[in-house]
MIDREN-60311 format. One line per field, with one value per residue: residue number from 1; residue in one letter; x, y, z of N, C-alpha, C in turn. Coordinates in Angstrom, 2 decimals, decimal comma. Each point is the difference from the previous one (the first is absolute). Example, Ala and Ser with C-alpha at 12.3 -4.5 7.8 and 13.67 -1.06 7.14 Angstrom:
seq	(1	2)
type	(A	S)
n.xx	(13,19	-0,35)
n.yy	(-5,69	1,05)
n.zz	(7,80	-0,72)
ca.xx	(-0,89	0,82)
ca.yy	(1,19	1,19)
ca.zz	(0,00	0,06)
c.xx	(0,90	-0,77)
c.yy	(1,20	1,09)
c.zz	(0,00	0,73)
//
This chain:
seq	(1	2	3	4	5	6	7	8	9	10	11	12	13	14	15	16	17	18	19	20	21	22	23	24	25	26	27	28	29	30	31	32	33	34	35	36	37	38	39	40	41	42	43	44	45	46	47	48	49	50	51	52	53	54	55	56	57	58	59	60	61	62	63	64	65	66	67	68	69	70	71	72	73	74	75	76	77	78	79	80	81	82	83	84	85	86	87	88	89	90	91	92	93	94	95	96	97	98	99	100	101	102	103	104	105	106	107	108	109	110	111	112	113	114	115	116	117	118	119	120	121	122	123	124	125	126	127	128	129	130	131	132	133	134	135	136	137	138	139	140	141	142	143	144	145	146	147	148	149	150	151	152	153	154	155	156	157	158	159	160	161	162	163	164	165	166	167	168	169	170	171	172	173	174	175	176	177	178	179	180	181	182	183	184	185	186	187	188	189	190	191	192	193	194	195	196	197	198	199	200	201	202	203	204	205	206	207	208	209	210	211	212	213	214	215	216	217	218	219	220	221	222	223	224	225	226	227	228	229	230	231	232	233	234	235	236	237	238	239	240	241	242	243	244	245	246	247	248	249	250	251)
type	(X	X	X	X	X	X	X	X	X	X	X	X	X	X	X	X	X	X	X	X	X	X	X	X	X	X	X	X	X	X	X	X	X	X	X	X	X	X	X	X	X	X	X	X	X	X	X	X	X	X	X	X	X	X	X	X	X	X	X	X	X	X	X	X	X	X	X	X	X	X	X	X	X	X	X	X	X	X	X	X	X	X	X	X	X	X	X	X	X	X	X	X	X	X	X	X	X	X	X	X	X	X	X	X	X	X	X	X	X	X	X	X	X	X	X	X	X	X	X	X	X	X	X	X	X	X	X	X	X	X	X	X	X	X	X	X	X	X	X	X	X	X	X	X	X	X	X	X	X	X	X	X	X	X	X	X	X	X	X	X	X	X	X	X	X	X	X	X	X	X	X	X	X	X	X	X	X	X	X	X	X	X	X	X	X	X	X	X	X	X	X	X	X	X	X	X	X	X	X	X	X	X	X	X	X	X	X	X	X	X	X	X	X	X	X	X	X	X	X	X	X	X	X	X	X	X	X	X	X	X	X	X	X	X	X	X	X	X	X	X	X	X	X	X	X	X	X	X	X	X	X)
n.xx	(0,84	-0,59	1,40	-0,94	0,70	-1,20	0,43	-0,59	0,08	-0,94	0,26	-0,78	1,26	0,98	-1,05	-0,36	1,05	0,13	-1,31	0,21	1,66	0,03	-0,61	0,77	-0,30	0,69	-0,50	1,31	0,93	-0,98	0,79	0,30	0,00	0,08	0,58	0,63	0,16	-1,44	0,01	1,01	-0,58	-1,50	0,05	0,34	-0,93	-0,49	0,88	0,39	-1,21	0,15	-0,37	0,78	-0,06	-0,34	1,24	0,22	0,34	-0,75	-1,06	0,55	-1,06	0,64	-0,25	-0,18	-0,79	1,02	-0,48	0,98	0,37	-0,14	-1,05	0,38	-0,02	-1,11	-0,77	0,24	-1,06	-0,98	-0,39	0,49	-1,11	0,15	-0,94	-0,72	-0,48	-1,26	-0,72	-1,18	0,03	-0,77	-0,90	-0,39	1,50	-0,37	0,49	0,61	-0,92	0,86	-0,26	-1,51	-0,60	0,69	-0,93	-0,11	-1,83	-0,55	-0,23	-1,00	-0,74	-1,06	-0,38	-1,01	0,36	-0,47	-0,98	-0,07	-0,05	0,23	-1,00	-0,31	0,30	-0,99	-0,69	0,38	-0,14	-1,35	-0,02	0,14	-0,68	-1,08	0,26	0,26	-1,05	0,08	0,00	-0,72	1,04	-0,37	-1,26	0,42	-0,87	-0,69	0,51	-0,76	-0,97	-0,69	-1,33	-0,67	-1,24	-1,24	0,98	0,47	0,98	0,84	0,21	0,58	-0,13	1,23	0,12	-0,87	0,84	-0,33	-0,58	0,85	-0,58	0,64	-0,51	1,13	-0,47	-0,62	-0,28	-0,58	-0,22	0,53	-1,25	0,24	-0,56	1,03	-0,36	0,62	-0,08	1,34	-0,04	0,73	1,38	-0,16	0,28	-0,24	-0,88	0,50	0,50	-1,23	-0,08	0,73	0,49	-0,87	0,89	-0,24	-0,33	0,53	-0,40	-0,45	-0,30	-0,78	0,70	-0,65	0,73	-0,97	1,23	-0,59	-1,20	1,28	-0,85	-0,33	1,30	-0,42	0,25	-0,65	0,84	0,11	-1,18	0,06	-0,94	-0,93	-0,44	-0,61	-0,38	-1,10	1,12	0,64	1,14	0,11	1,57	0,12	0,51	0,26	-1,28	0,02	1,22	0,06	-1,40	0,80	0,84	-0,91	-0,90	0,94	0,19	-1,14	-0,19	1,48	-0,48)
n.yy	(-1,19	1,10	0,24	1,38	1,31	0,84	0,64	1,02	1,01	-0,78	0,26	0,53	0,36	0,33	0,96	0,87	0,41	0,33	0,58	0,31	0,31	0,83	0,48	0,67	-1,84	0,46	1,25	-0,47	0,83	1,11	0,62	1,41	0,94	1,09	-0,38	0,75	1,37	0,29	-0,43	0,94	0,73	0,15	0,22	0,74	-0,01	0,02	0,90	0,59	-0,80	0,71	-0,34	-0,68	1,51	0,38	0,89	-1,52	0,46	-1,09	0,57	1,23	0,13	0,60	1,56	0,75	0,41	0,10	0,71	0,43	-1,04	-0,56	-0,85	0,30	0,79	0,09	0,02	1,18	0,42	-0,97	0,88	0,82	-0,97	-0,41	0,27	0,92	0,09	-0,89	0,90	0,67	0,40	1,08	0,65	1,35	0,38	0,10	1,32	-0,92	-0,34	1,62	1,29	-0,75	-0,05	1,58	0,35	-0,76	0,88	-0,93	1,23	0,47	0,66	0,16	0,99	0,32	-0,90	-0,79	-0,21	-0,55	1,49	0,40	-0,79	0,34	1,11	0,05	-0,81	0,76	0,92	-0,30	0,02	1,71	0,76	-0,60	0,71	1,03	-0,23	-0,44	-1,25	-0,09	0,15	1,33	0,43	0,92	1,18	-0,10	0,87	0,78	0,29	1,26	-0,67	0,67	-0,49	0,52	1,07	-1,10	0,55	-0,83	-0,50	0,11	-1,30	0,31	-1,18	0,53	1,15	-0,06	1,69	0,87	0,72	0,57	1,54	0,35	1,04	-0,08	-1,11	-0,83	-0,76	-0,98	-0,30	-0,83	0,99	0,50	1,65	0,72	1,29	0,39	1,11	-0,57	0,89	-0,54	1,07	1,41	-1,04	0,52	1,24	0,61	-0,39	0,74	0,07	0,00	0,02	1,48	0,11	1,58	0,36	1,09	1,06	-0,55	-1,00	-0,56	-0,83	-1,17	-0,34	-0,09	1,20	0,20	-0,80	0,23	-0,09	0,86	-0,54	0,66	-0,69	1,46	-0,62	0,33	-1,23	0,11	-0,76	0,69	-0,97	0,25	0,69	0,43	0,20	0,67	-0,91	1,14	0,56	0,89	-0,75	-0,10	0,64	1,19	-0,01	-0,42	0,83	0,55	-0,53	0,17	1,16	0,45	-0,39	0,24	0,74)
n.zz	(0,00	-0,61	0,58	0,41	-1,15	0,66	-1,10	0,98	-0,59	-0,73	1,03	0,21	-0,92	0,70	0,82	-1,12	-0,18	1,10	-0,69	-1,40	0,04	1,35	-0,94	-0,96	-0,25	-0,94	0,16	0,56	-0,25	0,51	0,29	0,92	-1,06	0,85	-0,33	-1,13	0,87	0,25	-1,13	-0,18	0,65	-0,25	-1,02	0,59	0,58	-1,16	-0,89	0,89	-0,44	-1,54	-1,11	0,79	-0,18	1,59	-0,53	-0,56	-0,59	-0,54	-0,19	-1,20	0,84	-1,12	0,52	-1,00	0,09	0,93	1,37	-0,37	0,44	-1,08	0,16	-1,15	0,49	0,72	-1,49	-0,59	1,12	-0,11	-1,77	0,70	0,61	0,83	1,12	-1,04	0,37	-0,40	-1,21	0,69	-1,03	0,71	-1,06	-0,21	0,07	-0,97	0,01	1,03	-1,01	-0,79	0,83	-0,14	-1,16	0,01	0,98	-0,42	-0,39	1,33	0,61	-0,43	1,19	-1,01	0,60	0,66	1,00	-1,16	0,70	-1,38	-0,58	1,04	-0,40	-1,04	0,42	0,57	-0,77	-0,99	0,81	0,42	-1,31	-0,17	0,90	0,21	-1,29	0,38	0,40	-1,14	0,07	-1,36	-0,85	1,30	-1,21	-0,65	0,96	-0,97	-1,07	0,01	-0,50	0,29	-0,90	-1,34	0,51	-0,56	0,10	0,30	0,66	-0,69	0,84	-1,31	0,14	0,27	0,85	0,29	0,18	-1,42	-0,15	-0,54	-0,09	-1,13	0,86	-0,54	0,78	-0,15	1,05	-1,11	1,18	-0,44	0,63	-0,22	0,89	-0,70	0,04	0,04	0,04	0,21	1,37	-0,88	-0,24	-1,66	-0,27	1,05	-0,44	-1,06	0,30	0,67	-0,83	-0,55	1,36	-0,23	-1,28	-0,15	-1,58	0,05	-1,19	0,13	-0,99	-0,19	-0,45	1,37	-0,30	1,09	0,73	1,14	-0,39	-0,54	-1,24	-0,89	-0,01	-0,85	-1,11	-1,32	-0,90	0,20	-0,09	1,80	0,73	0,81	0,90	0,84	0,44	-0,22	0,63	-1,23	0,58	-0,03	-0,36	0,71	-1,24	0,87	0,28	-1,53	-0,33	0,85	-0,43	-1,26	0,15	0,56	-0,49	-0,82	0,98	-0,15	-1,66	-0,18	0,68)
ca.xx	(-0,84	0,88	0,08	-0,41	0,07	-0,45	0,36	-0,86	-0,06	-1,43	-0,89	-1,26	0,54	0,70	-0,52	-0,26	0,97	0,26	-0,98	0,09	0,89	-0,06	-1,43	0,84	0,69	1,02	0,53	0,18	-0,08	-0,22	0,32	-0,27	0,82	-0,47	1,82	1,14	0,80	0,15	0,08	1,83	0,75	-0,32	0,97	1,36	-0,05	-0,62	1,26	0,76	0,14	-0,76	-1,49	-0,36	0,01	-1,21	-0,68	0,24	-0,83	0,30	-0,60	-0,70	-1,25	0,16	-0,90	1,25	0,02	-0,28	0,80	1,58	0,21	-0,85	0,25	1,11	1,20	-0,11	0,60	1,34	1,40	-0,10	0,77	1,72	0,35	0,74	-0,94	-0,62	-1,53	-0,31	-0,64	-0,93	-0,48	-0,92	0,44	-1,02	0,82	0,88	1,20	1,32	0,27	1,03	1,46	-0,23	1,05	0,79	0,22	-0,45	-0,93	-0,76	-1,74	-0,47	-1,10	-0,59	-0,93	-0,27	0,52	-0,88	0,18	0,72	1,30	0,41	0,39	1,47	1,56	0,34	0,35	1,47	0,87	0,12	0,41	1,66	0,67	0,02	0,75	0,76	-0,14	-0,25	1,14	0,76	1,08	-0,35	-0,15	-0,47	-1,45	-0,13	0,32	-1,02	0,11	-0,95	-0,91	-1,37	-0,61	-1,29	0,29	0,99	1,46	0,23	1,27	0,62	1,69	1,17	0,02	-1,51	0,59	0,93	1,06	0,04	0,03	0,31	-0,94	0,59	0,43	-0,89	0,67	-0,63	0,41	-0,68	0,19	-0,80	-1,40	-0,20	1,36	0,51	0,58	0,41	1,02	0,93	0,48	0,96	1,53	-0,46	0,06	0,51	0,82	-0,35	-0,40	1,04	0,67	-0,96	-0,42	-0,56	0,95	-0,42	-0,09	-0,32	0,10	-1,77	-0,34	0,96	-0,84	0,76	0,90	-0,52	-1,03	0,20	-0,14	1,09	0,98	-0,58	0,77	-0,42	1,01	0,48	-0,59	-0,10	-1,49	-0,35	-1,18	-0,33	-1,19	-0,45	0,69	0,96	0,57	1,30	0,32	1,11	1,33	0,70	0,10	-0,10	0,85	0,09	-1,37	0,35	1,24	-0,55	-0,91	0,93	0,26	-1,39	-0,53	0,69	-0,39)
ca.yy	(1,19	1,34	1,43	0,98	1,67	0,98	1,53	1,12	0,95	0,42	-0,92	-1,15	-1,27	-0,53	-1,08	-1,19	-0,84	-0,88	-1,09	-0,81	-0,80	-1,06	-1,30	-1,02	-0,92	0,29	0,73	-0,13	1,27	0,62	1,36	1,08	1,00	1,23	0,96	-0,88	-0,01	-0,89	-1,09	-0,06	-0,47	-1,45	-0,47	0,03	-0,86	-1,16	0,01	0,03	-0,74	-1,31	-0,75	-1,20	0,20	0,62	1,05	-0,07	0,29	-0,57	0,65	1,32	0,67	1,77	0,87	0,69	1,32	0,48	1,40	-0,56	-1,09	-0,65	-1,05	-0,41	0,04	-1,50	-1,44	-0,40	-0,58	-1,05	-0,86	0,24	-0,79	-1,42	-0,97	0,93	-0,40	0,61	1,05	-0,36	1,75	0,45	1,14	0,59	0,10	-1,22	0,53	-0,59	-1,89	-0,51	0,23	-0,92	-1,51	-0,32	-0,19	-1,54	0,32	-1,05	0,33	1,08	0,07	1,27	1,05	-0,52	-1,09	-1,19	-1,45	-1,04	0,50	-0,24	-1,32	-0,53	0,52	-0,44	-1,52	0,01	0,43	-1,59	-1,02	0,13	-0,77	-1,73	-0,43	0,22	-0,96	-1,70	-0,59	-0,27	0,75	0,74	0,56	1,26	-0,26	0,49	0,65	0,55	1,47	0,50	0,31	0,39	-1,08	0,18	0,74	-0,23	0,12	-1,50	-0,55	-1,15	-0,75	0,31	-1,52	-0,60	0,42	-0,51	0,46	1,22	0,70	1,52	0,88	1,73	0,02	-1,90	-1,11	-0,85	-1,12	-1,15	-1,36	-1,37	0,16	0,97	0,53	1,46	1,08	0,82	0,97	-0,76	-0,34	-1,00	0,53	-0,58	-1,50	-0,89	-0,22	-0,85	-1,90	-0,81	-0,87	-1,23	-0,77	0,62	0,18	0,85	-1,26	1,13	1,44	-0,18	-1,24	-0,72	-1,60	-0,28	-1,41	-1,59	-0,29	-0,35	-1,05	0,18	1,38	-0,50	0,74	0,29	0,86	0,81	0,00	-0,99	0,71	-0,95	0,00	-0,59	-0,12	0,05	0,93	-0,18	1,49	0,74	0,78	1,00	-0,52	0,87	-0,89	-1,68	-1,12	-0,22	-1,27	-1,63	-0,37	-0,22	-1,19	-1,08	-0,19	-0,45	-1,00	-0,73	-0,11)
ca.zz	(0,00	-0,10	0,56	-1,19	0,38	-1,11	0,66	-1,10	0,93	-0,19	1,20	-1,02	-0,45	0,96	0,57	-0,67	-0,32	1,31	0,32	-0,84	0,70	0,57	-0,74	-0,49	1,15	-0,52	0,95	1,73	0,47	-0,61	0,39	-0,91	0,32	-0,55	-1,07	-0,24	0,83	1,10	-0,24	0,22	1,51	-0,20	-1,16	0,74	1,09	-1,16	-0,61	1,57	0,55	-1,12	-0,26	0,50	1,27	0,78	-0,61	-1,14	-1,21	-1,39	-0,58	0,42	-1,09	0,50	-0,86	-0,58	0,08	1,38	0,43	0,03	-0,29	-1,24	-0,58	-0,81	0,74	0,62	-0,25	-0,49	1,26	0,09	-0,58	0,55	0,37	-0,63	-0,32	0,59	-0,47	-1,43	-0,28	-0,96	0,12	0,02	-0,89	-0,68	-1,49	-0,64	-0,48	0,48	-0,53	-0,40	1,09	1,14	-1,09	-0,01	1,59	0,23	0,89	-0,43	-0,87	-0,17	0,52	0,27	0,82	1,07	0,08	0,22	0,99	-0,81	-0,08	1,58	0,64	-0,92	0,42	1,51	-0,11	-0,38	0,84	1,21	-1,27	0,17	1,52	-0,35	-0,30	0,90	1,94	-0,78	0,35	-0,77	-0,59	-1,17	-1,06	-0,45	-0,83	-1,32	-0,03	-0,11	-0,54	0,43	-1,17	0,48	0,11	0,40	0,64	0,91	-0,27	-0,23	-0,01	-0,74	-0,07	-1,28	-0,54	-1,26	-1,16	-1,18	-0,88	-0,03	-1,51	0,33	-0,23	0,38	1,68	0,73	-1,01	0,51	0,40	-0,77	0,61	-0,17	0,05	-0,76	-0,55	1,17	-0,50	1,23	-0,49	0,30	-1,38	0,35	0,79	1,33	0,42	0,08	1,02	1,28	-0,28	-0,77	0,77	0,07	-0,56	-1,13	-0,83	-1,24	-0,98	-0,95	0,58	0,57	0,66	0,84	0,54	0,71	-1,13	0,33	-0,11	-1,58	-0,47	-0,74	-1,10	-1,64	-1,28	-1,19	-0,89	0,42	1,32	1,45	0,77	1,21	0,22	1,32	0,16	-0,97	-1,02	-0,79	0,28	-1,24	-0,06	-0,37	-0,23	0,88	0,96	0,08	0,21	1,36	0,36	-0,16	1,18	1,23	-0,29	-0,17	1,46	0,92	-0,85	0,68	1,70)
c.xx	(0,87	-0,33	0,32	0,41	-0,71	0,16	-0,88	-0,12	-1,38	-1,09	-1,43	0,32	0,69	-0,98	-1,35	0,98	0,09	-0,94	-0,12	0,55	-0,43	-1,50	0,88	0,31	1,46	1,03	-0,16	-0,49	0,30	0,75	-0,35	1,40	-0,61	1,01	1,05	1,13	-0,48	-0,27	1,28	0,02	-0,54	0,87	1,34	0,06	-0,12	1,49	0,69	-0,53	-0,02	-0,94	-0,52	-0,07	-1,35	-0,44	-0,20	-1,34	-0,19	-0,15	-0,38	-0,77	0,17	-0,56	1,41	-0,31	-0,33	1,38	1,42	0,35	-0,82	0,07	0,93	1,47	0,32	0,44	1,60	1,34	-0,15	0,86	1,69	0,04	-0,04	-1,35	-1,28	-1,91	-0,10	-0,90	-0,87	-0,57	-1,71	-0,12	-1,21	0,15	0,26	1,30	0,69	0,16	1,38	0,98	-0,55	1,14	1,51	0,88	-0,46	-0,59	-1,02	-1,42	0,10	-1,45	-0,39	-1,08	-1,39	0,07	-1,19	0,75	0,12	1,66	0,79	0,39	0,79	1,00	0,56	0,26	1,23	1,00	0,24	0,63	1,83	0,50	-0,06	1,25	1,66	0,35	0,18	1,65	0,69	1,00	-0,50	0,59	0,06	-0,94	-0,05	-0,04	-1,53	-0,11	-1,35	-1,04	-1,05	-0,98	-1,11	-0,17	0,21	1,43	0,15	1,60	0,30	1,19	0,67	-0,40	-0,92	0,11	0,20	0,33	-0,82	-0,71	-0,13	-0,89	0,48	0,18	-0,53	0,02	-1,26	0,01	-0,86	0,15	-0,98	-1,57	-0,80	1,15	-0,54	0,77	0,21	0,91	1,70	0,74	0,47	1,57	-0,01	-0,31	1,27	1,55	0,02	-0,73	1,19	0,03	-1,76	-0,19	-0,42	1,21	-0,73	-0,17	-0,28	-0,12	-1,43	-0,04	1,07	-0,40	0,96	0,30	-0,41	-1,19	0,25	-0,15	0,62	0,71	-0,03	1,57	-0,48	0,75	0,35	-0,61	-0,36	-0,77	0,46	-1,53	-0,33	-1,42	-0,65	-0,06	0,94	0,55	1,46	1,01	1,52	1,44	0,86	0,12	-0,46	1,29	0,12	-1,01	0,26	1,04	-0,70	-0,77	1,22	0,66	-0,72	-0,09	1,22	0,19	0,75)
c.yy	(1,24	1,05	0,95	0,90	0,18	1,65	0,56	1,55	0,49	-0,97	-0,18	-0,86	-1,09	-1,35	-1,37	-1,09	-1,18	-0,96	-0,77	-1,08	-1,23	-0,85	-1,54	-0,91	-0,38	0,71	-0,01	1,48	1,38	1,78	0,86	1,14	1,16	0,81	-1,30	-0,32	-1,44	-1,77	-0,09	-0,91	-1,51	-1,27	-0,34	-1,20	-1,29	-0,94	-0,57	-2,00	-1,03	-0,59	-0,95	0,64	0,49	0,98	0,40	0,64	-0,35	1,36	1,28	0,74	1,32	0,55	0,64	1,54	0,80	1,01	-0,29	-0,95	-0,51	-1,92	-0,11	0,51	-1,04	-1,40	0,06	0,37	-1,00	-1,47	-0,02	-1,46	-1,72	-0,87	1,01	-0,18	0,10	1,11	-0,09	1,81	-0,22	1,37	0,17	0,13	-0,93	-0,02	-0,46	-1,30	-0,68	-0,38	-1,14	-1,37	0,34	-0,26	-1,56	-0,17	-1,43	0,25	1,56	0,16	1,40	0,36	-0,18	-1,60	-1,15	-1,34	-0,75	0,07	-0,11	-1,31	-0,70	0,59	-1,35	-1,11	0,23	-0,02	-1,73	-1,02	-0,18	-0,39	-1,37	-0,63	0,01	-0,47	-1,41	-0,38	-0,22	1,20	1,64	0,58	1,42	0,32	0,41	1,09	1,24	1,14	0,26	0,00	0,47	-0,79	0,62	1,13	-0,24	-1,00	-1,44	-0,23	-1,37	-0,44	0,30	-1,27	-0,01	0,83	-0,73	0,65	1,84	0,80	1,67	0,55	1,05	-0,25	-1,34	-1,29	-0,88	-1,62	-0,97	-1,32	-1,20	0,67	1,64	1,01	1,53	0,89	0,24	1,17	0,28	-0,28	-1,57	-0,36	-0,89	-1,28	-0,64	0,02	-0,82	-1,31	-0,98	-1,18	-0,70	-0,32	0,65	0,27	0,77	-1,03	1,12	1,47	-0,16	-1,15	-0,32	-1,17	-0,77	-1,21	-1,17	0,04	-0,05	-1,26	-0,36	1,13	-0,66	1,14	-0,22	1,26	0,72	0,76	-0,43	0,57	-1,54	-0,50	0,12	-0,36	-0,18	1,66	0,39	1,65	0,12	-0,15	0,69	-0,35	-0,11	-1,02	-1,17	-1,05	-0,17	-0,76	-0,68	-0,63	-0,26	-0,90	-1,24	-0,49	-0,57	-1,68	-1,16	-0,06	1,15)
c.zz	(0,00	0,79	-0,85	0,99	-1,11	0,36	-1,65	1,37	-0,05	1,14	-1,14	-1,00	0,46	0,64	-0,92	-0,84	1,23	0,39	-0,93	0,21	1,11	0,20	-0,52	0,77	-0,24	1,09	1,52	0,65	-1,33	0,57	-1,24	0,59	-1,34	-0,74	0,42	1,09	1,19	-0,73	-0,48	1,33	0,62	-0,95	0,59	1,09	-0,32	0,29	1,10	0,52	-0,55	-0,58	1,04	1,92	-0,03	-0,60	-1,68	-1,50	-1,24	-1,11	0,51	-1,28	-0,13	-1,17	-0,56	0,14	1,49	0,11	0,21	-0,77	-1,03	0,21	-0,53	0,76	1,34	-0,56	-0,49	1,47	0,26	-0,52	0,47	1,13	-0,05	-0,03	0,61	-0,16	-1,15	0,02	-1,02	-0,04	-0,41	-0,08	-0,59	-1,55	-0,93	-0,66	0,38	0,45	-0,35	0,98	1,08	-0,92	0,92	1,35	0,11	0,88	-0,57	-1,04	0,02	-0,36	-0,33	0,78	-1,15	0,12	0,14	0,68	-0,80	-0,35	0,81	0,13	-1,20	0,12	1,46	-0,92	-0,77	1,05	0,76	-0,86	0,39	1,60	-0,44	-0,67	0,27	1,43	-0,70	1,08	-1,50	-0,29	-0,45	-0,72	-0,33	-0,36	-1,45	-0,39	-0,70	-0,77	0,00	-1,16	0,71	-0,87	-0,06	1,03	1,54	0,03	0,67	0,01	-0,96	0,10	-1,36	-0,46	-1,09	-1,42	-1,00	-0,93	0,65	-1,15	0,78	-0,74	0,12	1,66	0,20	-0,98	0,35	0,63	-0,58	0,80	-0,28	0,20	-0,21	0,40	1,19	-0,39	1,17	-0,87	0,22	-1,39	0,02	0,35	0,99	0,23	-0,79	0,97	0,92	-0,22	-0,34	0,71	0,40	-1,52	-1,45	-0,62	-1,19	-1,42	-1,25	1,40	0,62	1,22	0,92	0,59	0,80	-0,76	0,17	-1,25	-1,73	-0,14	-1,09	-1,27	-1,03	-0,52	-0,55	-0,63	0,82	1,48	0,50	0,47	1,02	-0,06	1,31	-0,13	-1,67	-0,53	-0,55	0,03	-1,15	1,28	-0,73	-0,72	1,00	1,22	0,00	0,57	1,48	0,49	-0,53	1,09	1,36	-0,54	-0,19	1,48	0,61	-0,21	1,34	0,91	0,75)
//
């Protein structure tokens, strides 16, 4: 069961967040803190004894927009330690989905907050302790990026990714059960993917390497297939995707 900080400096929100919460049979215990400062110091104490101590905190539910201190500055002191709660933001805004992707925030919850919603953050969040408390070998959790869904903000696995396509500033994600525009050059992913696996293939497209089936030559030009789609690609970078597939192919 999870121990929760929730901090919002808006007491009528605040306190329906808490009841939400501790409705949940999910959740052991439920606190609150009104600004950032005093769930620092709570946090701190967190820290001082460990997850596995008395005063320990799996999970903190925070609002991003309060007096001093911001959510987001919260989570990224957070992120400075070795084994620090996870974070789940709650937010009126939807503007900072990105900077939540890039703080390795579990969910992102918008205002006003439904009791379904709520309780799928909480079950992400209980998914990852679990897996983490497992006696087996852990794992890294997966790696996420923030979509919008029916006008609410969805956390997708990089994993379910199979290819990229570029839209000027935004790129669209293509997965086995349809596809997501985020705002987000393909630049940008592909830096930060490389090392799970993506490999540029043209100036539009970026796909991950496991999910190529197969590299066609035809005369002078190379395409792939993933899936039951067939992508170009590039002079420029075909030979380097034949060299990594020839790596891959041999283990």
């Amino acid at each position: 069961m999870l121990r929760v900080l929730a901090v919002d400096d808006e007491e009528p929100a605040l306190g329906e967040l808490l009841y939400l919460l501790r409705a949940d049979p999910r959740v052991r215990t439920a606190e609150g803190a009104g600004d950032a400062t005093a769930a620092l110091r709570r946090i701190g104490r967190a820290l001082e004894t460990g997850p596995d101590g008395d005063e320990g905190i799996d999970v903190v539910f925070l609002d991003i927009h309060m007096p001093g201190l911001t959510g987001l500055d919260v989570a990224r002191l957070l992120a400075g330690f070795a084994r620090p709660p996870l974070v789940v933001f709650v937010t009126a805004h939807e503007g900072f989905a990105l900077q939540a992707f890039d703080l390795k925030a579990v969910d992102y919850v918008l205002k006003p907050v439904r009791r379904e919603r709520l309780a799928e953050a909480v079950r992400r969040v209980h998914d990852l302790v679990h897996a983490t408390a497992a006696p087996a070998p852990a794992t890294a959790a997966p790696e996420q990026i923030p979509v919008e869904l029916g006008g609410v903000t969805r956390f997708l696995a990089v994993d379910d990714i199979a290819y990229v396509e570029a839209h000027g500033d935004y790129a669209r994600l293509h997965t086995d059960h349809g596809s997501h525009l985020v705002r987000i050059p393909l630049s940008t992913l592909e830096e930060r993917w490389a090392a799970r696996g993506f490999v540029r293939i043209h100036r539009s497209h970026l796909v991950a390497l496991a999910r190529i089936d197969e590299l066609r030559l035809d005369g002078g030009a190379t395409s792939v297939r993933v899936g039951a789609t067939d992508l170009a690609v590039s002079r420029r970078h075909a030979r380097h995707l034949r060299d990594l597939l020839m790596r891959r192919a041999g283990g």
